[in-house]
VOKESE-894153 format. One record per residue (C-alpha): residue number from 1; residue in three letters; x, y, z. Coordinates in steps of 0.05 Angstrom, whole numbers, plus 5000, padded with zeros to 4 digits. Example, Ala and Ser with C-alpha at 12.3 -4.5 7.8 and 13.67 -1.06 7.14 Angstrom:
REM VOKESE-894153
> 1 / ALA / 5246 / 4910 / 5156 .
> 2 / SER / 5273 / 4979 / 5143 .
END
This chain:
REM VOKESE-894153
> 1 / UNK / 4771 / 7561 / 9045 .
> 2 / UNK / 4767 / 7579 / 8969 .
> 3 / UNK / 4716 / 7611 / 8940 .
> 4 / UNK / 4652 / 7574 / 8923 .
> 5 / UNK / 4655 / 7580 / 8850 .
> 6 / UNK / 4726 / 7555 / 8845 .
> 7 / UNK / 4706 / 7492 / 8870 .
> 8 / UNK / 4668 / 7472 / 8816 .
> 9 / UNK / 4720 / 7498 / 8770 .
> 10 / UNK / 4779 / 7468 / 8807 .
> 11 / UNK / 4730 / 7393 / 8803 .
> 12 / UNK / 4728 / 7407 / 8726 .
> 13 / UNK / 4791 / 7433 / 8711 .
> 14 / UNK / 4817 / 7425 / 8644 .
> 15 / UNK / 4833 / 7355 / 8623 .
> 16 / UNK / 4877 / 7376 / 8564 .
> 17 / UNK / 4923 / 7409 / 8614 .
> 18 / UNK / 4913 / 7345 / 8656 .
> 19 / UNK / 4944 / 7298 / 8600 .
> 20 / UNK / 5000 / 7348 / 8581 .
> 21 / UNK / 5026 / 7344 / 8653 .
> 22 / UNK / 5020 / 7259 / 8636 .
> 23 / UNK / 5053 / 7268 / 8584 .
> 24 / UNK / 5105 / 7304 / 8621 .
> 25 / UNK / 5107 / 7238 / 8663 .
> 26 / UNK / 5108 / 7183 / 8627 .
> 27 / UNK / 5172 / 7213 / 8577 .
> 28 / UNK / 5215 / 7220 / 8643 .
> 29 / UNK / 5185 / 7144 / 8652 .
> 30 / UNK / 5193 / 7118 / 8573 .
> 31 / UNK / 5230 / 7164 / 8544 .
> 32 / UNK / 5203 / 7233 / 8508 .
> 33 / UNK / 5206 / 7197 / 8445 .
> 34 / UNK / 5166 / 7142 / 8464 .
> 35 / UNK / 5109 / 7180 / 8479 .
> 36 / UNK / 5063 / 7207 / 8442 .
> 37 / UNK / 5030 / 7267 / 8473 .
> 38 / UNK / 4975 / 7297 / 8423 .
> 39 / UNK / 4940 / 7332 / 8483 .
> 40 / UNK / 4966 / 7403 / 8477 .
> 41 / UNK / 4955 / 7458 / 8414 .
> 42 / UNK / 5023 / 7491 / 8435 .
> 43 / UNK / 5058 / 7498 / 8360 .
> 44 / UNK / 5126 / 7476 / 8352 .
> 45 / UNK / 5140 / 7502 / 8293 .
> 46 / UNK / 5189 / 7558 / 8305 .
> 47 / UNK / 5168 / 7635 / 8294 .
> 48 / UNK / 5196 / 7666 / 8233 .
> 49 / UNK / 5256 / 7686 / 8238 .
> 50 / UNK / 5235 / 7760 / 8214 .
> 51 / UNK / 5203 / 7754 / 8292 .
> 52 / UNK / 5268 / 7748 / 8316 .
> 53 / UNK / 5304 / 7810 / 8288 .
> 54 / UNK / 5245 / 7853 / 8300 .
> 55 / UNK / 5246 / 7839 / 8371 .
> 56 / UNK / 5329 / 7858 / 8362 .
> 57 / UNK / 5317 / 7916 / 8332 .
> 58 / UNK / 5269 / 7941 / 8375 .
> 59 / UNK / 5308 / 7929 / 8442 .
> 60 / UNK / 5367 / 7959 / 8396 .
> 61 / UNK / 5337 / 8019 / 8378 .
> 62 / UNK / 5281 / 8027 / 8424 .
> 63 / UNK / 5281 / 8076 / 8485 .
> 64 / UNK / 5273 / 8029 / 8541 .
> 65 / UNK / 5231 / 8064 / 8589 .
> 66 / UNK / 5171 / 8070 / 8534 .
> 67 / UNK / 5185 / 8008 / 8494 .
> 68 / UNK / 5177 / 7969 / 8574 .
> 69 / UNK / 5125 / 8024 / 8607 .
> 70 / UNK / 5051 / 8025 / 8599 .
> 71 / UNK / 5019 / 8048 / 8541 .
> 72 / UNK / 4984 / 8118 / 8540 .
> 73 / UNK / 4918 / 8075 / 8532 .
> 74 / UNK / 4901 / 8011 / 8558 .
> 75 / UNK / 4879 / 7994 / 8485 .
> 76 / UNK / 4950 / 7999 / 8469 .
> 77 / UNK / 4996 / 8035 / 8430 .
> 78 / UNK / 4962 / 8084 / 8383 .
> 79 / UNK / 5005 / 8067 / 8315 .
> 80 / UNK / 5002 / 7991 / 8337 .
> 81 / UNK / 4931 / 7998 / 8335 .
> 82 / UNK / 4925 / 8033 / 8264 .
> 83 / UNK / 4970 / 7992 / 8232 .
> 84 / UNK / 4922 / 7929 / 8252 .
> 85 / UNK / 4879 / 7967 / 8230 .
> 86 / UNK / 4909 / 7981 / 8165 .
> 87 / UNK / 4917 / 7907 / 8149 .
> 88 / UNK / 4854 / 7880 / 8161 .
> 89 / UNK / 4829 / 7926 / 8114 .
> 90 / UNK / 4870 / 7913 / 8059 .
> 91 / UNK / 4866 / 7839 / 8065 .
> 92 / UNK / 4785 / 7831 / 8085 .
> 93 / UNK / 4771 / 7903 / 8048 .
> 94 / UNK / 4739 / 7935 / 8115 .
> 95 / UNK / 4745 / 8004 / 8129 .
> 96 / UNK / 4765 / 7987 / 8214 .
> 97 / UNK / 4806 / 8050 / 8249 .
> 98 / UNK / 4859 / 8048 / 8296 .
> 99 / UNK / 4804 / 8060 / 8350 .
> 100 / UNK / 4767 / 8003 / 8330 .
> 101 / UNK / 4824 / 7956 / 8353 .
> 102 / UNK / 4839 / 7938 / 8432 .
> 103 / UNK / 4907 / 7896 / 8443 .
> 104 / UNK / 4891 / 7839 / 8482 .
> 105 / UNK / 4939 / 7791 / 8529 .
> 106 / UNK / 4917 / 7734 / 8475 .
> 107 / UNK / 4856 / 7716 / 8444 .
> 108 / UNK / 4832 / 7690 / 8520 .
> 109 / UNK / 4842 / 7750 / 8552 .
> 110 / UNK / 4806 / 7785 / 8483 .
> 111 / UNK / 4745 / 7741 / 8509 .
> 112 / UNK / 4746 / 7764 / 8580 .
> 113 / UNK / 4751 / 7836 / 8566 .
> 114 / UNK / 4695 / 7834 / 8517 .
> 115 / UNK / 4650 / 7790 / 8564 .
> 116 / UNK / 4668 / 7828 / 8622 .
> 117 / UNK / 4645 / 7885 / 8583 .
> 118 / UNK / 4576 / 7854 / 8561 .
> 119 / UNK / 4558 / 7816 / 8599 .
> 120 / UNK / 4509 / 7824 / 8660 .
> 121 / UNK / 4486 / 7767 / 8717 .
> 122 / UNK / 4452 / 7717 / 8688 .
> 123 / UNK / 4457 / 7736 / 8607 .
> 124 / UNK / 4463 / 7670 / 8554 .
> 125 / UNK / 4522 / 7656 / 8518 .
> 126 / UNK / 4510 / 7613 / 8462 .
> 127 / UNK / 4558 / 7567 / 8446 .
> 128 / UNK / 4565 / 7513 / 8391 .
> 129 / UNK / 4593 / 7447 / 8414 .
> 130 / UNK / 4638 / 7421 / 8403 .
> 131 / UNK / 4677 / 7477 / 8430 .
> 132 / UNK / 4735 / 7506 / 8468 .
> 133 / UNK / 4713 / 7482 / 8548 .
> 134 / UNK / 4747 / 7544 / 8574 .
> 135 / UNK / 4683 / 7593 / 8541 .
> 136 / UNK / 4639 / 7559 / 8613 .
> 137 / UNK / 4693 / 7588 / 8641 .
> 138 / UNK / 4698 / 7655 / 8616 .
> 139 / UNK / 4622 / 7659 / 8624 .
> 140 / UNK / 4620 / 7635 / 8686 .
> 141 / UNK / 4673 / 7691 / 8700 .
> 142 / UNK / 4622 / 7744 / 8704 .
> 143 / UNK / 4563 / 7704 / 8726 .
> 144 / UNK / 4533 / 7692 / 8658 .
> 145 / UNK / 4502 / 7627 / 8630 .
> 146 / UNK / 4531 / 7585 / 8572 .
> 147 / UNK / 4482 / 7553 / 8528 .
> 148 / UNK / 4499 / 7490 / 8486 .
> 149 / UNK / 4480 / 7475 / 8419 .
> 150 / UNK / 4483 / 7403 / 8408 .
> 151 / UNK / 4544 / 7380 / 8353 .
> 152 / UNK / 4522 / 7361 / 8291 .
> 153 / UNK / 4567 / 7302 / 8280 .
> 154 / UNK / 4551 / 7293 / 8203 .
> 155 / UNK / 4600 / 7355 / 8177 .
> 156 / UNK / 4605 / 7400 / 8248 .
> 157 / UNK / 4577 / 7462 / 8221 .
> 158 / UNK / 4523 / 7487 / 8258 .
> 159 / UNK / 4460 / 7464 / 8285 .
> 160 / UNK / 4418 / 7528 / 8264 .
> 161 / UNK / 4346 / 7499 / 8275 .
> 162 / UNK / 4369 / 7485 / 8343 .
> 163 / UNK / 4407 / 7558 / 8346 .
> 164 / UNK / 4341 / 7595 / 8325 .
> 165 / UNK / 4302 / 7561 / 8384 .
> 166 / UNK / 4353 / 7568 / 8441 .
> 167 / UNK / 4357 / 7651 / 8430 .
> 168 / UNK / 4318 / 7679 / 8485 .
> 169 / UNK / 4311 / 7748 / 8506 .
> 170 / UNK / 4366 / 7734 / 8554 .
> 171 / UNK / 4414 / 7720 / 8497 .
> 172 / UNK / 4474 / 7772 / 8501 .
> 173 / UNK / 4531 / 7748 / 8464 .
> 174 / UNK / 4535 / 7684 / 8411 .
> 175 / UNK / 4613 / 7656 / 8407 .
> 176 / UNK / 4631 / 7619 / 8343 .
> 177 / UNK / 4702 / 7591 / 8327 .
> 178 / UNK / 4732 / 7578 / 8261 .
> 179 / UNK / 4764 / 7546 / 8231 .
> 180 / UNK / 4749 / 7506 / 8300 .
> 181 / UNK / 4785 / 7479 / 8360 .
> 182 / UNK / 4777 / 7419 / 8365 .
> 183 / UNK / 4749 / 7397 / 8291 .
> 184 / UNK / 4790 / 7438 / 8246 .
> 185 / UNK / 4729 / 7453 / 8205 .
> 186 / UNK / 4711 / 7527 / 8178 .
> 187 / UNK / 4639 / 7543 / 8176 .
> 188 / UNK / 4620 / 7567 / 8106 .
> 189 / UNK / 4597 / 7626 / 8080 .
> 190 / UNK / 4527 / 7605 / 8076 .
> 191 / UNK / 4525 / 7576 / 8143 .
> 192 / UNK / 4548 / 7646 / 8166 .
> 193 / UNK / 4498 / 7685 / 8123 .
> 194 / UNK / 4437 / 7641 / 8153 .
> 195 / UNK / 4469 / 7652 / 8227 .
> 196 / UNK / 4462 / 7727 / 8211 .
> 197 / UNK / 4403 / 7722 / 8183 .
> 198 / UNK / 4377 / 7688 / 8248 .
> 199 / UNK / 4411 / 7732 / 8297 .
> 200 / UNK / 4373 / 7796 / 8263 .
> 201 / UNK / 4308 / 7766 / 8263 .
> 202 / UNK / 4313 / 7746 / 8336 .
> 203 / UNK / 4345 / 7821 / 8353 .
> 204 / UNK / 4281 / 7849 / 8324 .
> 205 / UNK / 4236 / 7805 / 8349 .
> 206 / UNK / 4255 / 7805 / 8429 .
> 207 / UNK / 4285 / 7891 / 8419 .
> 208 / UNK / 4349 / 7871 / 8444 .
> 209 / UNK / 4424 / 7873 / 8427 .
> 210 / UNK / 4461 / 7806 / 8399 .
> 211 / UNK / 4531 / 7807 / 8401 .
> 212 / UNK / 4565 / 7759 / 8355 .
> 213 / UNK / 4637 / 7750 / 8379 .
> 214 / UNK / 4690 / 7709 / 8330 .
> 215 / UNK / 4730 / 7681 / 8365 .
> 216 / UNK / 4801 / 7670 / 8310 .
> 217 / UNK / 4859 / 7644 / 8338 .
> 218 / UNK / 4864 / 7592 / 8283 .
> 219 / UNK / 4845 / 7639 / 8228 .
> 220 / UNK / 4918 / 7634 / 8178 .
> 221 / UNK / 4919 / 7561 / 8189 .
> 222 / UNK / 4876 / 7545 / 8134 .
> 223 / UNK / 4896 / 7477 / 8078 .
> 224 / UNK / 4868 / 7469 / 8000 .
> 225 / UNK / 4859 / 7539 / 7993 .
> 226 / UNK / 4799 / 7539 / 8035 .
> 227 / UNK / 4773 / 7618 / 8056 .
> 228 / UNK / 4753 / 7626 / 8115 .
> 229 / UNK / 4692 / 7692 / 8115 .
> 230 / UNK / 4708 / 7756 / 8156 .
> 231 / UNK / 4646 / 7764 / 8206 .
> 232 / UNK / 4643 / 7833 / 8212 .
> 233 / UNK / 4622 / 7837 / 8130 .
> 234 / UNK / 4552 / 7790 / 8147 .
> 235 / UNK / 4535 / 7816 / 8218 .
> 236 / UNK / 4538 / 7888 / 8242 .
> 237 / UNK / 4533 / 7870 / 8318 .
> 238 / UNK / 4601 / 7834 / 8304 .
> 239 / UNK / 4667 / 7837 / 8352 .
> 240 / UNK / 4722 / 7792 / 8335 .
> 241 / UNK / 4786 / 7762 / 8377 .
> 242 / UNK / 4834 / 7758 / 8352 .
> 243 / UNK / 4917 / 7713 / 8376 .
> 244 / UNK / 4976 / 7711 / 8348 .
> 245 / UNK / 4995 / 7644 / 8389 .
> 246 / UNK / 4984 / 7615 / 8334 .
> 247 / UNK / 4998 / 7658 / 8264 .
> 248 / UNK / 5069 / 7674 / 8296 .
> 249 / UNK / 5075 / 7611 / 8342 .
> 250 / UNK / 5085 / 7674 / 8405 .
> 251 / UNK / 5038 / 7630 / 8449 .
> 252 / UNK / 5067 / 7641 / 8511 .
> 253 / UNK / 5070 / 7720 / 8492 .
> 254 / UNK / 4999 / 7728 / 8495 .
> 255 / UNK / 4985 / 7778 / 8455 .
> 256 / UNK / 4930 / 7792 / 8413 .
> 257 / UNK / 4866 / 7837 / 8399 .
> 258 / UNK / 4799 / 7851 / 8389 .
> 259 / UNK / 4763 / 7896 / 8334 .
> 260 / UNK / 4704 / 7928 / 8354 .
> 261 / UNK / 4667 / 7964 / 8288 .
> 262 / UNK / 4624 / 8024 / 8289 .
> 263 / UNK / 4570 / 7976 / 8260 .
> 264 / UNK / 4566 / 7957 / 8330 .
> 265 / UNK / 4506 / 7975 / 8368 .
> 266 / UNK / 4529 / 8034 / 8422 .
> 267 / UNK / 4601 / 8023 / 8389 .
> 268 / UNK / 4639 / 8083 / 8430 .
> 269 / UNK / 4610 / 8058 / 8494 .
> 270 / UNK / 4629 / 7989 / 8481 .
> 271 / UNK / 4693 / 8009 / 8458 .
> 272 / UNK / 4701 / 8051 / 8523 .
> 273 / UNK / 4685 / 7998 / 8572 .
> 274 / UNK / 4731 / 7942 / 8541 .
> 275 / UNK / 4790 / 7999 / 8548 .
> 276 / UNK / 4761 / 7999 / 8626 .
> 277 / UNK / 4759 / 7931 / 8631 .
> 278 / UNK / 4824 / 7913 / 8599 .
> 279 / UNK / 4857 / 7947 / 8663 .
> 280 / UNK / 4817 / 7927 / 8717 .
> 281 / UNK / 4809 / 7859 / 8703 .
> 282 / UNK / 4882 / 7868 / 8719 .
> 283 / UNK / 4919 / 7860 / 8648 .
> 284 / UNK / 4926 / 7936 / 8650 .
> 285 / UNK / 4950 / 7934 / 8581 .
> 286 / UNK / 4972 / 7877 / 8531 .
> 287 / UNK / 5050 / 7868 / 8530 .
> 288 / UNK / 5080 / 7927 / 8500 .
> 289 / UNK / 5140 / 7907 / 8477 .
> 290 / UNK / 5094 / 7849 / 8440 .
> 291 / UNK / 5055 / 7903 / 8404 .
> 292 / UNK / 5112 / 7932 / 8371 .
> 293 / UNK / 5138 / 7864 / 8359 .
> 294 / UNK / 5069 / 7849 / 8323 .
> 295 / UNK / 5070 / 7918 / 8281 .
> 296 / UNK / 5133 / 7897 / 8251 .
> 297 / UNK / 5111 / 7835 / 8239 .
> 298 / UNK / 5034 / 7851 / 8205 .
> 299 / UNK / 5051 / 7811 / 8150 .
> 300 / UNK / 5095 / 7750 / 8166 .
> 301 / UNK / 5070 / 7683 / 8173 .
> 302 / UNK / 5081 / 7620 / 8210 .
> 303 / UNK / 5100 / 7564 / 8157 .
> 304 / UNK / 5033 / 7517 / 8160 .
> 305 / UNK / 5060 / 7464 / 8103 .
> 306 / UNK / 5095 / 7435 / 8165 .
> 307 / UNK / 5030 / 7432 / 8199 .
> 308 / UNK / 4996 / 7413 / 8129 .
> 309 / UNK / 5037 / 7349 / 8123 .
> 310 / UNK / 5027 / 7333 / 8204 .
> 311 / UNK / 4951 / 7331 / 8178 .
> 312 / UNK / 4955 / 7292 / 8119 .
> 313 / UNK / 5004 / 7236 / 8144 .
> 314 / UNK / 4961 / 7230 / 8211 .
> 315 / UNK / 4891 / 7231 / 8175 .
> 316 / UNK / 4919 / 7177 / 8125 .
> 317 / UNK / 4944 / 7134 / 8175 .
> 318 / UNK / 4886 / 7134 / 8218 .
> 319 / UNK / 4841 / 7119 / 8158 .
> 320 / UNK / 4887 / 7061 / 8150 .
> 321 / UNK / 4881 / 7037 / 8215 .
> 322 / UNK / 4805 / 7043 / 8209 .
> 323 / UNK / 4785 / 7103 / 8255 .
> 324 / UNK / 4742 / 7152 / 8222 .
> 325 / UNK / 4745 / 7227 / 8224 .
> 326 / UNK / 4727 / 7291 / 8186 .
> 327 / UNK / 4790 / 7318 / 8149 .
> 328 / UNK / 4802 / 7384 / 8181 .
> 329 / UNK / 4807 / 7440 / 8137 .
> 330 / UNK / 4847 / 7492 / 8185 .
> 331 / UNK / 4867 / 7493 / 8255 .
> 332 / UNK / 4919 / 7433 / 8274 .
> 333 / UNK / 4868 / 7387 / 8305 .
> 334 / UNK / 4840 / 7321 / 8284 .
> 335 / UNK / 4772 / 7299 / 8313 .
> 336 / UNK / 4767 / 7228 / 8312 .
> 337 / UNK / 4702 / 7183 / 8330 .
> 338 / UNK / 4720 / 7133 / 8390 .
> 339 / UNK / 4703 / 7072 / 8361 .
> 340 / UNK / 4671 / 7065 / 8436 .
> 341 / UNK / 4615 / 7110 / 8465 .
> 342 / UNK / 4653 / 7119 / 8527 .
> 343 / UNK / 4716 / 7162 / 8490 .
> 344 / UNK / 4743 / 7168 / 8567 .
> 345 / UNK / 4759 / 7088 / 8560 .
> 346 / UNK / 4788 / 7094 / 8493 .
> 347 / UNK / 4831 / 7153 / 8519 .
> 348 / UNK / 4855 / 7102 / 8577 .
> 349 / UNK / 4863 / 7043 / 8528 .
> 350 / UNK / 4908 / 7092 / 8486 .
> 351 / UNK / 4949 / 7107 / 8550 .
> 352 / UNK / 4972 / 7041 / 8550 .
> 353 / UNK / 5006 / 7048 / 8485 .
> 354 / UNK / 5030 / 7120 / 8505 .
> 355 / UNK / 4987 / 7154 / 8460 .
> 356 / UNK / 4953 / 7211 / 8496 .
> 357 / UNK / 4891 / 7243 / 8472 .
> 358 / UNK / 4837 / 7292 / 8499 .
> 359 / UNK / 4767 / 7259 / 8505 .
> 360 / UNK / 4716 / 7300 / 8473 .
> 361 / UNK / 4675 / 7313 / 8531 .
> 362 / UNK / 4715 / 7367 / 8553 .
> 363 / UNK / 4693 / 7400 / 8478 .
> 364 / UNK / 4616 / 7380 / 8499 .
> 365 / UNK / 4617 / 7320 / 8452 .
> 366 / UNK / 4622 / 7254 / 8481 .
> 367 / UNK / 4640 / 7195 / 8437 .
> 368 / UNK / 4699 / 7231 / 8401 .
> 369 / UNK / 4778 / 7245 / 8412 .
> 370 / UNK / 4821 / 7310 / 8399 .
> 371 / UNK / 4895 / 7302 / 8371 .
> 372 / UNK / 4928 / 7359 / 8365 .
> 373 / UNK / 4979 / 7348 / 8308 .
> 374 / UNK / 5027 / 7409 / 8314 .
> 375 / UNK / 5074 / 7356 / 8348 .
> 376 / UNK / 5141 / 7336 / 8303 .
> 377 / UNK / 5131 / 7295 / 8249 .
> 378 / UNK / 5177 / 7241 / 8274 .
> 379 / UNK / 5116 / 7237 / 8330 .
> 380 / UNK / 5073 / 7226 / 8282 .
> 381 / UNK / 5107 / 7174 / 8235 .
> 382 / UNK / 5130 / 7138 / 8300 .
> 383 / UNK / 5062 / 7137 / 8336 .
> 384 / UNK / 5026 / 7111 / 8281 .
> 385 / UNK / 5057 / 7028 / 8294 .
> 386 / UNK / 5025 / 7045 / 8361 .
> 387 / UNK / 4962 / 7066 / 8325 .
> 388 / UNK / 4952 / 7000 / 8286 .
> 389 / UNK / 4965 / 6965 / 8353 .
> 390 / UNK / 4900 / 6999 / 8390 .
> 391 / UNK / 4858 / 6990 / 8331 .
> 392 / UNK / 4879 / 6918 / 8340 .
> 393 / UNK / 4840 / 6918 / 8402 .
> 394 / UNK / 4763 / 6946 / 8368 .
> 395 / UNK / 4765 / 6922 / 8294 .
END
């Protein structure tokens, strides 16, 4: 018999996942290119090719038995860590050390280190919807409590009247994502300075410690020259997490980080327990050959005009076929209204045109759809006929 808590998990597993492995289905049914699977923010545009001889010369020139061991910490390799270091504070002018930074097996197991290492039986975790489903589970991980802040559905920054009255004294740890999965929208500079400015009153106010994690995956995938503000420059109790799934398209390498500043309350000790929990929650230490792989590649960049014309071709054409939806400024997601309230029937109408989409539910905000749009372009051009012939069925 499984464990209680897996059951519930297990009842509400993901639903993204869920219409990838349909996907899978219906192209050995129809034909892979008659189905159009936006479920999935896997990138298909290939890794520079810079990645490529990097990981060549490393395996050429690298002594095998340290370049596949362990790392002497389990916060990885000390010259991988300072030149992360290095670059974050020449690009976001910071002043982070190589001590600041813990490798991480991806941005997801960044998040489970750092809320392993925060968190405490029935702490809050604030979350603003819509948002990645998986943070419940991460939460639920080590028996804290996510709390939801409802969407605002006008421009999907954040509700921060609601914000300020769901702190309470159990509050331990606010997550924010952006530019955001699944809207694509960055929150602004002022909605970050206000957020601050709310997290310090409330630390004062209850004389406890509010971790704001930024959670930043999506963070190079930016369009129109839109910036997207470093959170460690607003909020001194700020840790961020860091991928490179998706700024090197290495998704399946997981491999990633998270910096933890001396601004942060108790910094050593909350540097010292993430470097604890790291190896017992089993990762033991990110890959290793991955962290040289990312030191030689600090700088490179996945292409994102490929994703930048995805966006722009998709958004047009679903303007044109009369759906509605924010433009998203980063990420490669579109969210688009369901021109039902039920989104989980227009998902199911959409099937029937093999068009798969995520129903917003599983981001905690009914009534909308996710595409993901890092998909070939030929998917996009081709699904759009298909598009027209849905709307044909609500306008």
């Amino acid at each position: 018999m499984i464990a209680e808590k897996m059951k519930n998990m297990v009842a509400n597993s993901s639903a993204i996942r869920a219409m990838f492995e349909e996907g899978n289905r219906l192209a050995q049914i129809y034909g892979a290119e008659n189905v159009f699977d936006f479920s999935l923010g896997n990138p298909n545009v290939a890794a520079p090719e810079a990645v490529k001889k990097a990981i060549m010369e490393l395996l050429e020139e690298s002594d095998p038995v340290v370049l596949h061991g362990y790392t002497n910490s389990n916060s990885g390799y000390a010259d991988v860590r300072e030149t992360v270091a290095d670059s974050l504070n020449k690009r976001f002018g910071t002043k982070f050390e190589g001590k600041n930074i813990v490798m991480s097996v991806g941005a997801a197991g960044g998040l489970n280190v750092i809320l392993k290492t925060l968190l405490n039986p029935g702490d809050e975790v604030i979350a603003f919807a819509p948002y990645f489903g998986e943070y419940r589970s991460y939460t639920n991980n080590y028996d804290g409590v996510l709390v939801e802040i409802s969407p605002n559905t006008v421009d999907f920054q954040p509700k921060l009247d609601e914000f300020e009255q769901k702190i309470t004294p159990k509050t331990k740890a606010v997550i924010v994502n952006t530019p955001n999965n699944p809207t694509g929208v960055v929150y602004s500079e002022e909605t970050i300075k206000k957020l601050a400015a709310i997290m310090e009153t409330k630390q004062q106010e209850y004389g406890t410690d509010l971790y704001l994690i930024s959670d930043e995956p999506y963070r190079e995938l930016v369009y129109d020259g839109v910036e997207v503000p470093y959170l460690t420059k607003y909020y001194a109790n700020t840790i961020v997490g860091y991928s490179y799934s998706k700024s090197l398209s290495l998704p399946g390498e997981r491999i990633g980080y998270l910096v933890i500043p001396d601004e942060v309350k108790d910094s050593a000790e909350v540097l010292a327990a993430a470097n604890v929990a790291t190896r017992i929650l089993g990762f033991v230490n990110a890959p290793t050959l991955q962290q040289k792989l990312v030191a030689k590649c600090i700088n490179e960049k996945t292409d994102i005009s490929y994703y930048d014309r995805n966006r722009e071709t998709l958004y047009q054409g679903l303007k044109e076929c009369g759906f509605t939806c924010i433009k998203p400024q980063g990420a490669f997601y579109l969210f688009v209204k369901s021109p039902v309230a039920d989104e989980k029937e227009f998902c199911a109408a959409a099937k029937k045109y093999n068009l798969l989409l995520v129903p917003g539910s599983s981001f905690a905000c009914s009534g909308y759809v996710r595409l993901a749009y890092c998909v070939a372009y030929e998917t996009i051009v081709n699904s759009l006929p298909k598009f027209k012939e849905l709307a044909k069925e609500y306008f």
